[in-house]
N, C-alpha and C positions, 0 to 999 in steps of 0.2 A: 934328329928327333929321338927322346926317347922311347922305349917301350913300352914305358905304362902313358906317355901323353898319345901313341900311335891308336894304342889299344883303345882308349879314350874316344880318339876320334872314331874310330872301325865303331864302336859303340853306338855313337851320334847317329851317324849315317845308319847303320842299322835298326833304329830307332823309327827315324825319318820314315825309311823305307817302309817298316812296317805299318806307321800311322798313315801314309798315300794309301797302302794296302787296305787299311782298314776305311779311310775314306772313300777309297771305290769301290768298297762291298757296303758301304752306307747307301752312296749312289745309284747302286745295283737296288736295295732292298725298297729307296723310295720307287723306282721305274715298278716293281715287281709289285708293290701298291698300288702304284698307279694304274696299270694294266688289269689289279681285280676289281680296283675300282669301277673301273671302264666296264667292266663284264657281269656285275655284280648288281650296280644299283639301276633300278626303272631313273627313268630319264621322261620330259615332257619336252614337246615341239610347237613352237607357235608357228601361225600363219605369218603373220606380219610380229613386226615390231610392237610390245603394249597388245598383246593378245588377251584377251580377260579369260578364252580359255581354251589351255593347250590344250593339245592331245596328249594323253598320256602312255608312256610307252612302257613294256614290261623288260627285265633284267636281258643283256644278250644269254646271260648264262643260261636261266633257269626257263627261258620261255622253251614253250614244244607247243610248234605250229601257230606262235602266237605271233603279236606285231612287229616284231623283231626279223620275223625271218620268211611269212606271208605279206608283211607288210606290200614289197613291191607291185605284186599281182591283184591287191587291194586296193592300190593307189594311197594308201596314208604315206605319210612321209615320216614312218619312224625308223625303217631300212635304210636309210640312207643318210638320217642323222647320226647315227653311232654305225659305224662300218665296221667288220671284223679286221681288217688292213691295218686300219689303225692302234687296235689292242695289240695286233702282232707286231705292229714296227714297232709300240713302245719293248714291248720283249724281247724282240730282235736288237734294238740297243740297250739293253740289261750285259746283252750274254757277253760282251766284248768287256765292259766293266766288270761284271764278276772275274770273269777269268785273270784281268791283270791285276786286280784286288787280290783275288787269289794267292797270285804268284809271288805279288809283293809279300804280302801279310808272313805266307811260308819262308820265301828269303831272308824277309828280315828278322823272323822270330828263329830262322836256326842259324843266322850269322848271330844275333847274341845267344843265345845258347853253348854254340860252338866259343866262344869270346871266353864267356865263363866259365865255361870247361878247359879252356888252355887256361887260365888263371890259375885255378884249382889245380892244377896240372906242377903248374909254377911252384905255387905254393908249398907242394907236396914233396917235387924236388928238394925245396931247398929244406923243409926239415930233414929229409930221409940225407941229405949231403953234413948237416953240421953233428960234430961227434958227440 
C-alpha cells in the first residue's frame, strides 16, 4: 500500500474515532438534561389511575422543607415519587460516557491533526530537496 492511500485510511479511522467521541458526549449531554430535568421541574402524583386530582409536588431542586423532602413524615407520596437515587444514577451513567467521549473526540482530533502535519511536513521536504 501506498503512503498517501495509508495516510487516507489513518484519516478515515481518525475521523470515525472522533465522531463515536462526539457521539458519546451527545449521550453524556442528553443524560445531563435528563438528570436537570428530573431536579428542576414540579412533578404531580395521582392516587389511582384517572385521578381528576393530583397532588402536586414542588421542584427536587428548589424545594426548602417543602414536599419533596418532608413529604415522608407527612405521609404525601411525593418523596417517594421522584427519589434523589434516581437523578444520581442517571448522572452516574453520564460520567462513564463523557469520559470515553472525551478520550475519543481528543485522539481522534490530534491523530488528524498529527496526519496533517506530517503531510505538510512532506510537502515541505520535497520543495526545500528539488533545486
Amino acid at each position: 500500500m501506498r503512503s498517501h492511500e495509508y495516510d487516507r485510511d489513518f484519516r478515515d479511522r481518525a475521523a470515525r474515532t472522533r465522531g463515536w467521541g462526539a457521539a458519546l458526549l451527545a449521550g453524556a449531554a442528553l443524560l445531563w438534561t435528563w438528570c436537570a430535568l428530573l431536579l428542576i421541574t414540579p412533578y404531580e402524583v395521582d392516587d389511582r389511575p384517572g385521578d381528576r386530582h393530583p397532588e402536586e409536588c414542588e421542584a427536587r431542586l428548589f424545594t426548602d422543607a417543602g414536599t419533596a423532602n418532608d413529604g415522608v413524615w407527612r405521609g404525601d407520596r411525593c418523596a417517594d415519587e421522584r427519589d434523589w437515587p434516581e437523578a444520581l444514577a442517571v448522572l452516574g451513567l453520564s460520567v462513564p460516557l463523557a469520559v470515553a467521549g472525551s478520550v475519543l473526540l481528543a485522539v481522534g482530533s490530534v491523530s488528524l491533526r498529527m496526519s496533517a502535519h506530517a503531510e505538510a511536513m512532506r510537502v515541505l521536504d520535497d520543495l526545500s530537496d528539488r533545486p
